[in-house]
VMD Tcl script that builds the backbone (N, CA, C; Angstrom):
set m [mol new atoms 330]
animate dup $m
set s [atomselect $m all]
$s set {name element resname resid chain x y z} {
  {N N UNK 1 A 28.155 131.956 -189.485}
  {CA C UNK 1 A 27.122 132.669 -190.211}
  {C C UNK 1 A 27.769 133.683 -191.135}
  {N N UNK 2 A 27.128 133.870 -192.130}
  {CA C UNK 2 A 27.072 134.805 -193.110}
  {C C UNK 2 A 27.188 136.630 -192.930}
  {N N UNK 3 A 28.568 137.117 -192.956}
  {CA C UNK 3 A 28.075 138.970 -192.665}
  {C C UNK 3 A 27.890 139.171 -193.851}
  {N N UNK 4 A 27.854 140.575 -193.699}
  {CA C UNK 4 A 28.371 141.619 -195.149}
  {C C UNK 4 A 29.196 142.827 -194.852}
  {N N UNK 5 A 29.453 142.727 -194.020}
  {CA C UNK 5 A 30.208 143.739 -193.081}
  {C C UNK 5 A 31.465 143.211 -193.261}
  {N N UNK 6 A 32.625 144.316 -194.173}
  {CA C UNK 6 A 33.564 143.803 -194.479}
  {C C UNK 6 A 34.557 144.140 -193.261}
  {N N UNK 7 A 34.562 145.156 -192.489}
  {CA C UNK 7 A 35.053 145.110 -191.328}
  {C C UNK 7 A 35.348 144.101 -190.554}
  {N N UNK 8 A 33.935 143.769 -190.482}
  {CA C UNK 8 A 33.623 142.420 -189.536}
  {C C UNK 8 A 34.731 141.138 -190.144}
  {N N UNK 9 A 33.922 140.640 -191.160}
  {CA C UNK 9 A 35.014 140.128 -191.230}
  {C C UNK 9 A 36.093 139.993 -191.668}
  {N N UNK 10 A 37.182 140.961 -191.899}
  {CA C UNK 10 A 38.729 141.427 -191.660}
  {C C UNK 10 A 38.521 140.901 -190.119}
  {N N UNK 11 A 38.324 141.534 -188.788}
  {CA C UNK 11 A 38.356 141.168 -187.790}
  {C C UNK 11 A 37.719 139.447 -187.553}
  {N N UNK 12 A 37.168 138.975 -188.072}
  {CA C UNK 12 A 37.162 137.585 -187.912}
  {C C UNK 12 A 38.274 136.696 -188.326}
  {N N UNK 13 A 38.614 137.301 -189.648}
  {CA C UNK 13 A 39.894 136.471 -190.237}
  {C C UNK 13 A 40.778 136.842 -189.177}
  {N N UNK 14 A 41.277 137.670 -188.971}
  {CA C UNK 14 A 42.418 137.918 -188.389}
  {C C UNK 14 A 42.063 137.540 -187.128}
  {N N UNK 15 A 41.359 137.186 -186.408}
  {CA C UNK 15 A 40.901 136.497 -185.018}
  {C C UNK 15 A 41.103 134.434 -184.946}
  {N N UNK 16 A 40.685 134.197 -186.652}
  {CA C UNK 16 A 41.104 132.786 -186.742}
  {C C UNK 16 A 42.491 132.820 -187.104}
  {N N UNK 17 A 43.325 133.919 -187.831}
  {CA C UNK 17 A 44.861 133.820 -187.930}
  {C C UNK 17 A 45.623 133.547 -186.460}
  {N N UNK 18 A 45.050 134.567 -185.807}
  {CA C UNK 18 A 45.772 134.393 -184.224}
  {C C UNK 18 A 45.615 133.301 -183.413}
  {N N UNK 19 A 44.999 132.205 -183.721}
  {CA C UNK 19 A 44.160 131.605 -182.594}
  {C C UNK 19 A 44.775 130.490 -184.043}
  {N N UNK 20 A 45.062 130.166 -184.822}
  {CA C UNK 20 A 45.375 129.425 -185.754}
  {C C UNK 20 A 47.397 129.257 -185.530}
  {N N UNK 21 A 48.007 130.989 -185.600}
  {CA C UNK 21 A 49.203 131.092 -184.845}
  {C C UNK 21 A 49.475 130.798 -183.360}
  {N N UNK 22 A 48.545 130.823 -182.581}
  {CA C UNK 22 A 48.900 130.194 -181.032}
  {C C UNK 22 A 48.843 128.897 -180.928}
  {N N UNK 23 A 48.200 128.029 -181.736}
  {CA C UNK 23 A 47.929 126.720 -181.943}
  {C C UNK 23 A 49.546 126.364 -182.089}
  {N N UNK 24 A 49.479 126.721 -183.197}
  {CA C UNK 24 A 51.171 126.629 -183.869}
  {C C UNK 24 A 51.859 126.490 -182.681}
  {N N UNK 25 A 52.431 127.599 -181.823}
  {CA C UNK 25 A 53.340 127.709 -181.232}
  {C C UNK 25 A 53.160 126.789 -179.718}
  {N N UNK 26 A 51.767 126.783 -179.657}
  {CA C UNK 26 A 51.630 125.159 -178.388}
  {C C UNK 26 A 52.323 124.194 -178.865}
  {N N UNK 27 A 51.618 123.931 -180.279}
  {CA C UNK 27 A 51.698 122.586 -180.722}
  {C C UNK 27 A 53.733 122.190 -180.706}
  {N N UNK 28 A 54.896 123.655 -181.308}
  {CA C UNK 28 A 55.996 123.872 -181.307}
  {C C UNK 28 A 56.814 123.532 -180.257}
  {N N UNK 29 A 56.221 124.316 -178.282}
  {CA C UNK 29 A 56.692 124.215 -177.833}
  {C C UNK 29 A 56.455 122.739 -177.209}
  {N N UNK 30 A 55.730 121.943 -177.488}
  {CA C UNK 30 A 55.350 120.621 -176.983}
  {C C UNK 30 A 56.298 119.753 -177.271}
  {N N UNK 31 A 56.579 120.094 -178.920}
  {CA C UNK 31 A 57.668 119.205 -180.010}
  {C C UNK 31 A 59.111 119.560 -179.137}
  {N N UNK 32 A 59.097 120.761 -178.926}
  {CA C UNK 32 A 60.767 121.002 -178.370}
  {C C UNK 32 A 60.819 120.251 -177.323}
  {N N UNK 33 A 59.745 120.299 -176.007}
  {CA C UNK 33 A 59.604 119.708 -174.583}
  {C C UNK 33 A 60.088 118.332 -175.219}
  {N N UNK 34 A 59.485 117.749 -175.714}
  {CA C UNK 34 A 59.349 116.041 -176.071}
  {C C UNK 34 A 61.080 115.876 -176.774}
  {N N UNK 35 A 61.695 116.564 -177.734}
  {CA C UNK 35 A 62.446 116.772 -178.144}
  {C C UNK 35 A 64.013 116.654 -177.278}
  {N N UNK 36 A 63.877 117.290 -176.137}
  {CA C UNK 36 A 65.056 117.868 -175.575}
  {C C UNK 36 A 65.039 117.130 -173.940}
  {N N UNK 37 A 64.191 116.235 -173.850}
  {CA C UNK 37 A 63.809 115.490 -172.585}
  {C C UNK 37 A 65.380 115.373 -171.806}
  {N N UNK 38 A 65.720 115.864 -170.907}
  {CA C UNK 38 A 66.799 115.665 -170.013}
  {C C UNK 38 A 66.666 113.836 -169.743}
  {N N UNK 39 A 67.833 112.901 -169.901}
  {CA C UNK 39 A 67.898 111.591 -169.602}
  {C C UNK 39 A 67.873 111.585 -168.017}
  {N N UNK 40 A 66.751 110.635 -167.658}
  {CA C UNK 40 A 66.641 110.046 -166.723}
  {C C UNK 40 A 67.863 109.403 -165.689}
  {N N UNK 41 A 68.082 109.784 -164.640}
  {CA C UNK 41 A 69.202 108.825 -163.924}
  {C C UNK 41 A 68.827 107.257 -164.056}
  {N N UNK 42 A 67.873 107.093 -163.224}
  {CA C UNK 42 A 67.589 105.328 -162.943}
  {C C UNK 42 A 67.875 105.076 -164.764}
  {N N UNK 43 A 67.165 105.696 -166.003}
  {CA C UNK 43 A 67.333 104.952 -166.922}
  {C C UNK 43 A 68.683 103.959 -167.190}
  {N N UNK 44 A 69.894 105.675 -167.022}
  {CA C UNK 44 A 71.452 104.981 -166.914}
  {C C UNK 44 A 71.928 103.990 -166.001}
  {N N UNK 45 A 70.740 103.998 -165.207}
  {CA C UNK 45 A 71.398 102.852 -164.342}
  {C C UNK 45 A 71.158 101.559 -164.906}
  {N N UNK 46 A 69.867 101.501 -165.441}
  {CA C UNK 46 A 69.130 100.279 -166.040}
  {C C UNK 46 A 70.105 99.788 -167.616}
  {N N UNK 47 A 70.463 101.105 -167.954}
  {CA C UNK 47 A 71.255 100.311 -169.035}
  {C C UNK 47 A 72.785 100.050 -168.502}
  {N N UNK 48 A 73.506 100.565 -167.347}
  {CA C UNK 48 A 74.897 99.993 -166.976}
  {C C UNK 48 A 74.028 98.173 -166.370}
  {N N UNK 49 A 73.227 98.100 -165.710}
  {CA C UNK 49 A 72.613 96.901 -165.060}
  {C C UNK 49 A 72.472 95.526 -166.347}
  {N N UNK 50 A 71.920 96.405 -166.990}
  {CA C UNK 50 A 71.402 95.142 -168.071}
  {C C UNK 50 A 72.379 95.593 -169.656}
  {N N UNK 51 A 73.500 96.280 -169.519}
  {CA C UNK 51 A 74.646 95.980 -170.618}
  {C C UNK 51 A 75.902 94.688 -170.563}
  {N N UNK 52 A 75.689 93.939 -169.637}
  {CA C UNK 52 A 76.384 92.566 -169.862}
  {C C UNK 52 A 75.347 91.275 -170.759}
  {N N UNK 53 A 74.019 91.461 -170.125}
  {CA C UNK 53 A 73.275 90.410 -171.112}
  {C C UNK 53 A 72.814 91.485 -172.150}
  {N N UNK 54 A 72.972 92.670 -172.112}
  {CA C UNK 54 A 72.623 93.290 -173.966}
  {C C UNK 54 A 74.190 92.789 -174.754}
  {N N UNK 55 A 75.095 92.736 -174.347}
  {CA C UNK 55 A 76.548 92.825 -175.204}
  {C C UNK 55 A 76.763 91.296 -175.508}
  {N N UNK 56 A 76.064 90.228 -174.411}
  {CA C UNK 56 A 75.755 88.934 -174.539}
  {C C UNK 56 A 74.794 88.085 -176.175}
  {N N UNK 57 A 73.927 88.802 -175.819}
  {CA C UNK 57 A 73.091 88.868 -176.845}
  {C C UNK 57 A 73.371 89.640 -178.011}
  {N N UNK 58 A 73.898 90.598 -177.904}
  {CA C UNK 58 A 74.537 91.188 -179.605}
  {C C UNK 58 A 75.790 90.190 -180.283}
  {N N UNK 59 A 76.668 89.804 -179.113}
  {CA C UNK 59 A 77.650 88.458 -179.804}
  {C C UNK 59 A 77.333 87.219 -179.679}
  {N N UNK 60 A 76.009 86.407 -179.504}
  {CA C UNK 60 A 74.940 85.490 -179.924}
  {C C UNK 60 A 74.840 85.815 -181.688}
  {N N UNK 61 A 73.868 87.559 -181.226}
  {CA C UNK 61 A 73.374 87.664 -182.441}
  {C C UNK 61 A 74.342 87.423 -183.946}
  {N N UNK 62 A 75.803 87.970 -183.631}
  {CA C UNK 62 A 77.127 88.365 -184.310}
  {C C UNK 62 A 77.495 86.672 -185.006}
  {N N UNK 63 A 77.117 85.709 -183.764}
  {CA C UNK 63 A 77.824 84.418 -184.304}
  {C C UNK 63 A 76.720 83.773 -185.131}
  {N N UNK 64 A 75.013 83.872 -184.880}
  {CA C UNK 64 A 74.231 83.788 -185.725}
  {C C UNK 64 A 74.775 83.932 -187.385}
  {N N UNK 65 A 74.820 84.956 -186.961}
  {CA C UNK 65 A 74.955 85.949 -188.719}
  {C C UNK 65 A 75.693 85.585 -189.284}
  {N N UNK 66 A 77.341 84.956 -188.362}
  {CA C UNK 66 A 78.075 84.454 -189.583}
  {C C UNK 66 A 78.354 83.254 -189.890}
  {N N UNK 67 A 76.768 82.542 -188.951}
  {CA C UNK 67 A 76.925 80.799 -189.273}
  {C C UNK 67 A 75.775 80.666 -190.818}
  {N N UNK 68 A 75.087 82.043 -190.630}
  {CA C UNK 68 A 74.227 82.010 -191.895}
  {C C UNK 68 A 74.788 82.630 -192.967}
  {N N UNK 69 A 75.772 83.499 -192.791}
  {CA C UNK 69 A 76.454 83.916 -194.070}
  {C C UNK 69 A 77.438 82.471 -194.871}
  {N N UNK 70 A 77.850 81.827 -193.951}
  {CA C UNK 70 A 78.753 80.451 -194.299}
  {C C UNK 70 A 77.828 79.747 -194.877}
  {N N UNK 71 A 76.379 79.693 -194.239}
  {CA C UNK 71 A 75.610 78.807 -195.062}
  {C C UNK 71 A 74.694 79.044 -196.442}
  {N N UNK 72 A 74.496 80.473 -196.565}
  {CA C UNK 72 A 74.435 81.353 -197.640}
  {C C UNK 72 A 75.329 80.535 -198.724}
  {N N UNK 73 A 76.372 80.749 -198.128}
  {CA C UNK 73 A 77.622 80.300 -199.499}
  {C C UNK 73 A 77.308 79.443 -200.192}
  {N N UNK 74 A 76.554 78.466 -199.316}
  {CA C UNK 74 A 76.644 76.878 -199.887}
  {C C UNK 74 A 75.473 77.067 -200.877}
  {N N UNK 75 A 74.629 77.517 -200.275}
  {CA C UNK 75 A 73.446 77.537 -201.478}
  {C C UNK 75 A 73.628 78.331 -202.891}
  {N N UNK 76 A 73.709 77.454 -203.761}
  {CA C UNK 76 A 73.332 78.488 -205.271}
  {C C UNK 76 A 72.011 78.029 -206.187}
  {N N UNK 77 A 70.978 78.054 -205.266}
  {CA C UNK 77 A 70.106 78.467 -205.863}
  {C C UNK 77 A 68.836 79.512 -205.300}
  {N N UNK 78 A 68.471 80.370 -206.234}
  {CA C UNK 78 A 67.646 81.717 -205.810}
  {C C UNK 78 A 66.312 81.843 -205.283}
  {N N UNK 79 A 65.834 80.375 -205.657}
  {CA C UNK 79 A 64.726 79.941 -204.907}
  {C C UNK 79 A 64.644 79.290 -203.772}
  {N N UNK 80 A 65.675 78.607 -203.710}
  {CA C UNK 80 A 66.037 78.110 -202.292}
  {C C UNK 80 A 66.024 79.732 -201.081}
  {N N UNK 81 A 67.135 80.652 -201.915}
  {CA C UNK 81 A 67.229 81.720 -201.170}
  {C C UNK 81 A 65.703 82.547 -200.774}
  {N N UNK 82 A 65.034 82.388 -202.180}
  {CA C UNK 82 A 63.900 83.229 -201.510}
  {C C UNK 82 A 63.123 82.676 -200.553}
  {N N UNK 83 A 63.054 81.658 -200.462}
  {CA C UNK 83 A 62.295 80.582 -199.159}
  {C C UNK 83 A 63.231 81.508 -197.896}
  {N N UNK 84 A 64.382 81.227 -197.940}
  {CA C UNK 84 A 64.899 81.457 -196.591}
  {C C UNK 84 A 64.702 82.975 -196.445}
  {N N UNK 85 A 64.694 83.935 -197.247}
  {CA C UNK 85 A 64.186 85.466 -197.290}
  {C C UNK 85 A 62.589 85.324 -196.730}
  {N N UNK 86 A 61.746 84.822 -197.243}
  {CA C UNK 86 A 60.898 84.327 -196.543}
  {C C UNK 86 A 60.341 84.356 -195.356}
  {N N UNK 87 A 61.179 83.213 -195.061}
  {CA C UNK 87 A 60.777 83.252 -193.470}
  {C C UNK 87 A 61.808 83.820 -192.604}
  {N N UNK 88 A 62.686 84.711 -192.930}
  {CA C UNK 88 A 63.668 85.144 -191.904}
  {C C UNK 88 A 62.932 85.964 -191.369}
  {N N UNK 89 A 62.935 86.435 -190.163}
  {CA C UNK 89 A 62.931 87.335 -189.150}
  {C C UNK 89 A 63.304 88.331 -188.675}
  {N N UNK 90 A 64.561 88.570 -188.866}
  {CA C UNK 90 A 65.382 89.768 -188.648}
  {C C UNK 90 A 66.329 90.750 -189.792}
  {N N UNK 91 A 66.093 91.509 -189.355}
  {CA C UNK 91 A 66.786 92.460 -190.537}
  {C C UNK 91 A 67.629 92.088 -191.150}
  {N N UNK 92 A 68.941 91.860 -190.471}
  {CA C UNK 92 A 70.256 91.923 -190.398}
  {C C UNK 92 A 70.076 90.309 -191.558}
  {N N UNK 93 A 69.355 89.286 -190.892}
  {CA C UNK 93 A 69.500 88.177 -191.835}
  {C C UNK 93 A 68.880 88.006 -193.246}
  {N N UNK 94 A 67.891 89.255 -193.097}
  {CA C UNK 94 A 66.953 89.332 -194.957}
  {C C UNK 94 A 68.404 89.984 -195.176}
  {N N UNK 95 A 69.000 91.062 -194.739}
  {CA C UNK 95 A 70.275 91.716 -195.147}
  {C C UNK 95 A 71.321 90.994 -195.984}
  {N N UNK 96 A 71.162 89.762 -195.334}
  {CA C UNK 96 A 72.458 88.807 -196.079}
  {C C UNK 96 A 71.883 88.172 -197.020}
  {N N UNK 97 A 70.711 87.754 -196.895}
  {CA C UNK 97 A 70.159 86.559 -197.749}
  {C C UNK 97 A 69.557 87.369 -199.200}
  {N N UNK 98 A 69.544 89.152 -199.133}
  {CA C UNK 98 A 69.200 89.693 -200.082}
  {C C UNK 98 A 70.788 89.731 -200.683}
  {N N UNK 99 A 71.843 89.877 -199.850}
  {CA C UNK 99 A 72.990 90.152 -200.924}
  {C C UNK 99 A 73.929 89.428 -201.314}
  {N N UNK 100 A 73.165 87.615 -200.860}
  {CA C UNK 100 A 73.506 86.293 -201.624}
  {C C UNK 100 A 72.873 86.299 -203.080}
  {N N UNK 101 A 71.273 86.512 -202.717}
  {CA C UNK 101 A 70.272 86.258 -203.913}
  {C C UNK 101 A 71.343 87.557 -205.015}
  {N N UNK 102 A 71.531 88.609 -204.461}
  {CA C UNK 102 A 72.001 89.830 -205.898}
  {C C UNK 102 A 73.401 89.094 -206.597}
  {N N UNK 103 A 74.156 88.416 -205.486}
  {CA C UNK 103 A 75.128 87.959 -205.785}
  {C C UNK 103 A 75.046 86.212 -206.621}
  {N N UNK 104 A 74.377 85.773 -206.936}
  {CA C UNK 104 A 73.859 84.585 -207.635}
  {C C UNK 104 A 73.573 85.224 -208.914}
  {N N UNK 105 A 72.519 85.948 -208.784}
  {CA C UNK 105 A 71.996 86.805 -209.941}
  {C C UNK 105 A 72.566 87.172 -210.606}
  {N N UNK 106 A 73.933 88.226 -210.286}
  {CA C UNK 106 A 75.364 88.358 -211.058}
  {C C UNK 106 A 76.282 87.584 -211.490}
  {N N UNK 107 A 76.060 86.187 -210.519}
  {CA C UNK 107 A 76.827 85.767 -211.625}
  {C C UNK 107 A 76.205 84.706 -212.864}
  {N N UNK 108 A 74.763 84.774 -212.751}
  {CA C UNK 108 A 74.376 83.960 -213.581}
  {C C UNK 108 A 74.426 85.146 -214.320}
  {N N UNK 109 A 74.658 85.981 -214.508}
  {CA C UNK 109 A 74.894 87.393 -215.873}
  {C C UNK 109 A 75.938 86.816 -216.605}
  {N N UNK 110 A 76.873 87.023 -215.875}
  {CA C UNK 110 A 77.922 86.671 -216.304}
  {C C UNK 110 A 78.175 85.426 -217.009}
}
mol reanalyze $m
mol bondsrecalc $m
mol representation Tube
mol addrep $m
């Protein structure tokens, strides 16, 4: 509602400043809590447990990448490449198949 009482509201503003600043500093110390989370034991255990099939699967992933970079080579054409940009799936392989396509591109500059 509406005062005219300039007192009044000075003391209102400054009642939504405070209550606007405590917000703040919940909302702050929540970010730090979430922030600074002490690591879990069992977690470390779960990753010493399951780091032979993660290191398994990253040198899967490793021999993937460089049976498609070999096959990259073979292709020189950019539409072929964008098909396979396309439908790739994973980062790492749009990764290569974008810096075949730049590398075609350059040298049809040339």
């Amino acid at each position: 509602e509406a005062t005219l009482d300039l007192a009044e509201r000075r003391r209102i503003r400054s009642a939504i400043r405070e209550l606007q600043r405590q917000e703040l500093e919940r909302d702050e110390e929540t970010l730090a809590s979430k922030r600074f989370r002490p690591e879990r034991s069992s977690h470390r255990q779960d990753d010493k447990e399951n780091w032979p099939q993660y290191r398994r699967l990253e040198e899967e992933q490793q021999a993937a990448l460089a049976a498609l970079s070999e096959q990259l080579e073979a292709i020189t054409s950019v539409e072929e490449l964008t098909k396979l940009l396309r439908a790739a799936g994973e980062y790492e392989e749009r990764k290569l198949i974008r810096a075949a396509i730049r590398k075609l591109r350059a040298e049809e500059i040339e």
